[in-house]
MIMIGU-321567 format. One record per residue: x negated, y, z of N, C-alpha, C in turn. Coordinates in steps of 0.001 Angstrom, whole numbers, padded with zeros to 6 digits, always signed. Atoms other than C-alpha are relative to their C-alpha. Layout:
XYZXYZXYZ
...
***
This chain:
+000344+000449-001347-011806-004117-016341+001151+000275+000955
-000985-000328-001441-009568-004514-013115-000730+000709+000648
+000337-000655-000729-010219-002266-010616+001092+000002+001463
-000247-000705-000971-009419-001976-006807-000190+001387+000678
+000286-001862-000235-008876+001641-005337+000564+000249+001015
-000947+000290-001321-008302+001792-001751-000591+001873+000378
+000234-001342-000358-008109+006086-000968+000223-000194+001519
+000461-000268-000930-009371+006810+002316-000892+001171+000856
+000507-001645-000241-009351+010490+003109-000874-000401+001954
+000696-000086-001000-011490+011146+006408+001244+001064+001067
-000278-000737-000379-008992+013839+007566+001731-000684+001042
-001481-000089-000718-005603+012099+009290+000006+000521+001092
-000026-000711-001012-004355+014028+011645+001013-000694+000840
-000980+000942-001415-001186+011609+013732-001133-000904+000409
+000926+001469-000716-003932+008692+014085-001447+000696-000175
+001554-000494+000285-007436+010361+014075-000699-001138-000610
+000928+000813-000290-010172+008316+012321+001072-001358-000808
-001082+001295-000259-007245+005823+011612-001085-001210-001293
+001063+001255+001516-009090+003806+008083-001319-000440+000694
+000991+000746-000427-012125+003011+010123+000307-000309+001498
-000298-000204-001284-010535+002921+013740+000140-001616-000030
-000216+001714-000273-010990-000810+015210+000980-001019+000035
-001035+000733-000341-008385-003353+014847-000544-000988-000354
+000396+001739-000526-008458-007204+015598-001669+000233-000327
+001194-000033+000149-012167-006316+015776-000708+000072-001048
+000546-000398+001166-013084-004682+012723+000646+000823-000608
-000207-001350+000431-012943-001541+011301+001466+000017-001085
-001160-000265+000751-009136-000789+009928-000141-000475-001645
+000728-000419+002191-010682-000177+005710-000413-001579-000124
+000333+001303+000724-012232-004006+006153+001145-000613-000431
-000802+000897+000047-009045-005883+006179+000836-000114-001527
-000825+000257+001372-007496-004661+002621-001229-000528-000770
+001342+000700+000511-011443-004803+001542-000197-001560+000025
+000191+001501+000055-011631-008412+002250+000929-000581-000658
-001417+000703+001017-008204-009224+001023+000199+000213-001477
+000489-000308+000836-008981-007444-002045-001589-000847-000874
+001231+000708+000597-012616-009170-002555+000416-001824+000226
+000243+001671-000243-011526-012759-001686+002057-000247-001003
-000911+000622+001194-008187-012474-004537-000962-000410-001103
+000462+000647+001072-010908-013092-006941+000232+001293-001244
-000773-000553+001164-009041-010378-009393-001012+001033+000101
+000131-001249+000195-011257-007309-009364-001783-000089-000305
+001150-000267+000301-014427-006423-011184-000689+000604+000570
+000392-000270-000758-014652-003822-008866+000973+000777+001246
-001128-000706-000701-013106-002688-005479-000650+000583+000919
+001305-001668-000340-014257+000938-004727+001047+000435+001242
-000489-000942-001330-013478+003200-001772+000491+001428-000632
-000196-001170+000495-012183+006857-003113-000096+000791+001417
-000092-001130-001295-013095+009284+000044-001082+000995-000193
+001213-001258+000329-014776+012367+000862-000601+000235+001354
+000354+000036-001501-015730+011057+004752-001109-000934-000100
+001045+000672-000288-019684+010119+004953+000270-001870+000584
-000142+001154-000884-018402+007759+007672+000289-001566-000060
-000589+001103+000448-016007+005902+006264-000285-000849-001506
+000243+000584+001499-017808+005459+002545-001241-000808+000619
+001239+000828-000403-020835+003972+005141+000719-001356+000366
-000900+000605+000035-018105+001842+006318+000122-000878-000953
-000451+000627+001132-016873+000851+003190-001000-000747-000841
+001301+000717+000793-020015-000012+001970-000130-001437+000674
+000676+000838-000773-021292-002387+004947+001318-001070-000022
-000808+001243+000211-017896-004647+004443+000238-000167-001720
-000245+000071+001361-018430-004988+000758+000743+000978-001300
-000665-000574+001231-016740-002249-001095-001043+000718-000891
+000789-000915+000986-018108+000078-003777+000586+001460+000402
-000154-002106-001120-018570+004185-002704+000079+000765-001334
+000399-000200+001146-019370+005004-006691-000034+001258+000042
-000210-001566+000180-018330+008506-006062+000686+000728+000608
-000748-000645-000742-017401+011121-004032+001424+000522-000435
-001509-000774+000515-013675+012197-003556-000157+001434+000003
-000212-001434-000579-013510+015827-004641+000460+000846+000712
-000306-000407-001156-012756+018062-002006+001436+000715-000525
-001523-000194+000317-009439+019277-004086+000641-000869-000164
-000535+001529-000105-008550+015645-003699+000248-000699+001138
+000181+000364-001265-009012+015490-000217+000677+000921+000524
-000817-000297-000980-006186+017637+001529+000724-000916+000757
-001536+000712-000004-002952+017051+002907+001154-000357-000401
-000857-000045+000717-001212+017704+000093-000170-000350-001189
+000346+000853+001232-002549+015684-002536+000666-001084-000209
-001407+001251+000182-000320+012912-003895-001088-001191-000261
+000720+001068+000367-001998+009612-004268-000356-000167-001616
+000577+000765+001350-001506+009175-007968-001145+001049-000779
+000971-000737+000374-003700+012376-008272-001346-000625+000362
+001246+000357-000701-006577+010381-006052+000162-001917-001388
+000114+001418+001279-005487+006963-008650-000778+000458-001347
+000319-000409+001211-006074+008915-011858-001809+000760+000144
+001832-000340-000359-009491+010404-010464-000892-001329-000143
+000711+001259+000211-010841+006797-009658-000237-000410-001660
+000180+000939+001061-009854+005188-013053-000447+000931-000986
+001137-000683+001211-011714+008214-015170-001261+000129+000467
+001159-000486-000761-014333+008617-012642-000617-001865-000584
+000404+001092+000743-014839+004717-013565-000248-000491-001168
+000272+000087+001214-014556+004718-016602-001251+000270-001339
+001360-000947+000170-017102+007331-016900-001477-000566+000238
+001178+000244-000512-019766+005675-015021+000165-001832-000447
+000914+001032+000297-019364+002080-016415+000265-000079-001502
-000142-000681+001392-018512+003196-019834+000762-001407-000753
-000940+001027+000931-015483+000833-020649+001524+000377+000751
-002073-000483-000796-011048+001226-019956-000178-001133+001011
-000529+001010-001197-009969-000190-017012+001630-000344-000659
-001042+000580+001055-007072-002078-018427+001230-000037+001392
-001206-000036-000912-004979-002587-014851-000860+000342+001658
-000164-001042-001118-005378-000547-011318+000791-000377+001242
-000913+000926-000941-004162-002053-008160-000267+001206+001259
+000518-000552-001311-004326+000970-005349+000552-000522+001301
-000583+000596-001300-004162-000383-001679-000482+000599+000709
+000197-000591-000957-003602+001262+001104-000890+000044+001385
+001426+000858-000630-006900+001402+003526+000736-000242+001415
-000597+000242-001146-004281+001127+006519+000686-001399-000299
-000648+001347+000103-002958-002508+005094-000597-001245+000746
+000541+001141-000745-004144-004166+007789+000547-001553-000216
-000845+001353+000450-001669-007313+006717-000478-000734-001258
+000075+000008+000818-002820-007557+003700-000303-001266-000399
+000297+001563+000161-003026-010893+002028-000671-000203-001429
+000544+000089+001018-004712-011914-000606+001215-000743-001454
-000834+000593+000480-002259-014026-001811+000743+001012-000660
-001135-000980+000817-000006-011298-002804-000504+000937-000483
+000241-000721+000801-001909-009555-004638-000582-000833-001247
-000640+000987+001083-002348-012333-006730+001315-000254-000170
-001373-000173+000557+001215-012980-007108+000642+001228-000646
-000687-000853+000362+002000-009659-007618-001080+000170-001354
+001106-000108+001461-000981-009410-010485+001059-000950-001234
+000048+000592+000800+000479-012426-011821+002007+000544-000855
-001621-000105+000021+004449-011267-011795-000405+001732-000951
+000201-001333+000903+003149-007934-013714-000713-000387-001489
+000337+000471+001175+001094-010111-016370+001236-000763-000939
-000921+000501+000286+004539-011970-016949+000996+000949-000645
-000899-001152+000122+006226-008844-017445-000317+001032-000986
+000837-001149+000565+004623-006923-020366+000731+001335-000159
-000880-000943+000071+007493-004412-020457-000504+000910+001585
-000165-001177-001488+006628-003160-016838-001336+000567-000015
+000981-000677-000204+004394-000963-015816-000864+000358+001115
+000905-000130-001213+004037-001142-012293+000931-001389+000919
-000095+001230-001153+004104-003991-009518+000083+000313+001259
-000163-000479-001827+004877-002741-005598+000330-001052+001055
-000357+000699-001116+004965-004226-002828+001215+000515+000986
-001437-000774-000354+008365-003986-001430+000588-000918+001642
-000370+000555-001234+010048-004727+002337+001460-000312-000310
-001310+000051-000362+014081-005876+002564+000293+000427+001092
-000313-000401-001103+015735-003514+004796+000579-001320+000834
-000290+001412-001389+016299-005809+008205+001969+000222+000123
-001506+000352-000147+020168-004454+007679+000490+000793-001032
-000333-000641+001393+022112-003396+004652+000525+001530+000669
+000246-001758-000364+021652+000685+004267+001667+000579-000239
-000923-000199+000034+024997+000328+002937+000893+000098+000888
-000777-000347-000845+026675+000128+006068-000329+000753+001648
+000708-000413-000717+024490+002542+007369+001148+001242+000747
-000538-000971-000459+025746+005149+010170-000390+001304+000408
+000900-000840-000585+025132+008785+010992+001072+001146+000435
-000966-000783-001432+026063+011298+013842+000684+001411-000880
-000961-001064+000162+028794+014026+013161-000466+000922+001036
+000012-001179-001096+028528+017789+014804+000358-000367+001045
-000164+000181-000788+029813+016665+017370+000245-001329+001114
+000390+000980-000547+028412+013683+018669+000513-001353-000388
-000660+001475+000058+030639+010737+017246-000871-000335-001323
+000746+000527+001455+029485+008816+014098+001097-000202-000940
-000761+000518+001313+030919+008163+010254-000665-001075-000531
+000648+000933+000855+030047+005600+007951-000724+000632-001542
+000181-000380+001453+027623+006653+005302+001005+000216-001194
-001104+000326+001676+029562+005108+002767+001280-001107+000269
-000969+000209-000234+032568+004584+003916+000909-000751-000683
-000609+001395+000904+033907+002470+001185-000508-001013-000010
+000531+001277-000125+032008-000184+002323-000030-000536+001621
-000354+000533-001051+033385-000678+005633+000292-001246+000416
-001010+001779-000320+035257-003726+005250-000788-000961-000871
+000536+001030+000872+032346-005173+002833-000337-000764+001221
+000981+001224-001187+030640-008466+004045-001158+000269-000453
+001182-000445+000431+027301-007728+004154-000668-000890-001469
+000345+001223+001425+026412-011214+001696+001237+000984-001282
-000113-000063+001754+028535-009417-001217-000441+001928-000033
+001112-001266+000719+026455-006140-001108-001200-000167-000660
+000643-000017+000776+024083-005570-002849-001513-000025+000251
+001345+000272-000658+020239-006719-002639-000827+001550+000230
+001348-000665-000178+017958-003618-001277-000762+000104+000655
+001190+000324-000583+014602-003449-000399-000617+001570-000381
+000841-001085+000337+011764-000288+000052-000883-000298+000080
+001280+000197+000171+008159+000386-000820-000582-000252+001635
+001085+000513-001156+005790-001266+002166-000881+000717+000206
+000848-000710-000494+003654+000958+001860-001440-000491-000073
+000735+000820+000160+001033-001647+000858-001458+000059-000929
+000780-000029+001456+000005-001726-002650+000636+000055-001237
-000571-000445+001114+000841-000741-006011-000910-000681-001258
+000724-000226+001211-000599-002258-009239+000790+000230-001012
-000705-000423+001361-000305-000702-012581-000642-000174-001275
+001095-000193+000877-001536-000577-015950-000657+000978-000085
+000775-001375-000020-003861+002362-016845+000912+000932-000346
-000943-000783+000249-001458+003746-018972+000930+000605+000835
-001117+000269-001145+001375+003455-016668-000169+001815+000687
+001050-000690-001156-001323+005397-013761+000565+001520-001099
+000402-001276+001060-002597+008284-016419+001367+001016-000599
-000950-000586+000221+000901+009127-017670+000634+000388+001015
-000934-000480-001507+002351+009977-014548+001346-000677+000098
-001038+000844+000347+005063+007516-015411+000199-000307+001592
-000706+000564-001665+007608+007231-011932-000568-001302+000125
-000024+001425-000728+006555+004261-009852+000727-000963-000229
-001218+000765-000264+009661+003554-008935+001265+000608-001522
-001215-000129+000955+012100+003139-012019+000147-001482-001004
+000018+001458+000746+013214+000374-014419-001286-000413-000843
+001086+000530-000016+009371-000069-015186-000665-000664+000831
+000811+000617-001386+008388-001043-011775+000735-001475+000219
-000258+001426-000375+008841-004596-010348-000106-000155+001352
+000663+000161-001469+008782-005264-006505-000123-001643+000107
+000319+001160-000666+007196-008099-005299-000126+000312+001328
-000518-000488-001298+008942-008615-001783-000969-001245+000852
+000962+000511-001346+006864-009269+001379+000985-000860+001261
-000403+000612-001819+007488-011616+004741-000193+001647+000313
+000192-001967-000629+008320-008230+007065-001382+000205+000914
+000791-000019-001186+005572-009914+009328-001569+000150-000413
+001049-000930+000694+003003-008641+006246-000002+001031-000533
-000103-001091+000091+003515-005508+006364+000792+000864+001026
-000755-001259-001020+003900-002505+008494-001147+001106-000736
+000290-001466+000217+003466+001444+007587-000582+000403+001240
-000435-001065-001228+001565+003120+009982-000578+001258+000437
-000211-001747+000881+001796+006594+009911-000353+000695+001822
+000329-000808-001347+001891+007307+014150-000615-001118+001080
+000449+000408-000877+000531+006266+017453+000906-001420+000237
-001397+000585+000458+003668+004263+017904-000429-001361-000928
+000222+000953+000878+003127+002181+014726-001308-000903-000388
+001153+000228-000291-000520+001822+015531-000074-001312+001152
-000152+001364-000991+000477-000411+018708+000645-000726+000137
-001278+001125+000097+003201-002495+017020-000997-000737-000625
+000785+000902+000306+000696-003397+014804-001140-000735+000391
+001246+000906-000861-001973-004573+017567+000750-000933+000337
-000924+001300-000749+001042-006900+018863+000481-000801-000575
-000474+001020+000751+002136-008298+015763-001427-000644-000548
+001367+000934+000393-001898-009159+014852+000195-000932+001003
+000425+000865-000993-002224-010624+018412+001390-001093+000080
-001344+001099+000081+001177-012602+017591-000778-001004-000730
+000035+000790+000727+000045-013824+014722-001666-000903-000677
+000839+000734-000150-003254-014625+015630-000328-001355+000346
-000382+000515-001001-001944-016370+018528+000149-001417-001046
-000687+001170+000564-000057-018483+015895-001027-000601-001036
+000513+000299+001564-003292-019172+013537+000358+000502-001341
+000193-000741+001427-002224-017152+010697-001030+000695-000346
+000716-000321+000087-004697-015225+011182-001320+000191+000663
+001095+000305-000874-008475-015727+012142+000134+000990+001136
+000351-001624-001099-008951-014024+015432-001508+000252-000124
***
């Protein structure tokens, strides 16, 4: 079975509340939930938390609550793939068959498209060598001719041997979005790196996807919804 697994601790502390906190008029947690239930791909797509609130939440826009997150699963210092590997035995357990591939999405992906998580499903079925699928951003300017401040106020060039490059003959990079991750089970369970010549990024428009982690990134992303509402991309 596929499985969606969107972790949604109750506890953030920069955005209070943030996974059920209102945006474009509806609770933060619906928007990957819907984008998730309307790819079609998932047998089932559960909530992992250990916040009453937000598993009532999660319920009333279609997800599955199946089971509480244990409360040594629920700090601040828990790593996600510890809250991945809980879901896909905790599932396993209760519908008594392998989950064969694992897609966790982040309950802050307010962008989230459906579309690309089909593509990225399908660019990981193409790929039997890989092990994991990410959703990935292209930095907006190559890191290579990135700069940073000296003791005493002037700047160097990172990497200084790439002063005189043209940006077109550097080299393509891009980072995780912060989005979504699918993997196989295996992949998950082994603790196998994310990111390494197993992984695959499937790269995003920048204008589906934003991280957001503070207050700050909370009200870029009310201005790029109401952009791109504006423009019909997305229902208002």
């Amino acid at each position: 079975m596929k499985i969606a697994i969107i972790p949604a601790r109750g506890g953030s502390k920069r955005i209070p509340r943030k996974n059920i906190r209102p945006f474009g008029g509806r609770p933060m947690i619906a928007w990957p939930i819907a984008a998730a239930r309307d790819s079609g791909l998932f047998d089932h797509v559960i909530v992992s938390t250990d916040d009453a609130e937000i598993a009532e939440t999660a319920l009333a826009h279609g997800a599955e609550v199946p089971f509480p997150r244990p409360v040594e699963l629920a700090d601040d210092f828990t790593p996600t793939r510890a809250v991945i590997n809980h879901a896909i035995r905790a599932m396993e357990e209760a519908q008594g068959r392998e989950v064969t591939l694992a897609c966790c999405i982040y309950a802050t992906s307010g962008f989230l498209d459906a579309s690309d998580l089909v593509g990225a499903h399908g660019l990981l079925a193409a790929e039997p060598a890989a092990g994991f699928v990410f959703a990935a951003l292209h930095f907006p300017h190559p890191p290579q001719r990135a700069l940073c401040r000296g003791p005493e106020g002037g700047v160097a060039m990172l990497h200084p041997e790439h002063a005189g490059t043209r940006s077109q003959d550097l080299c393509e990079t891009f980072h995780d979005a912060a989005q979504f991750y699918w993997g196989r089970r295996d992949a998950f369970l082994s603790g196998a790196p994310m990111f390494s010549t197993l992984a695959r990024p499937w790269i995003l428009p920048r204008d589906r996807a934003l991280d957001i982690d503070t207050p700050e990134d909370w009200d870029w992303a009310e201005r790029l919804l109401a952009l791109r509402q504006a423009a019909g991309e997305i229902p208002a």
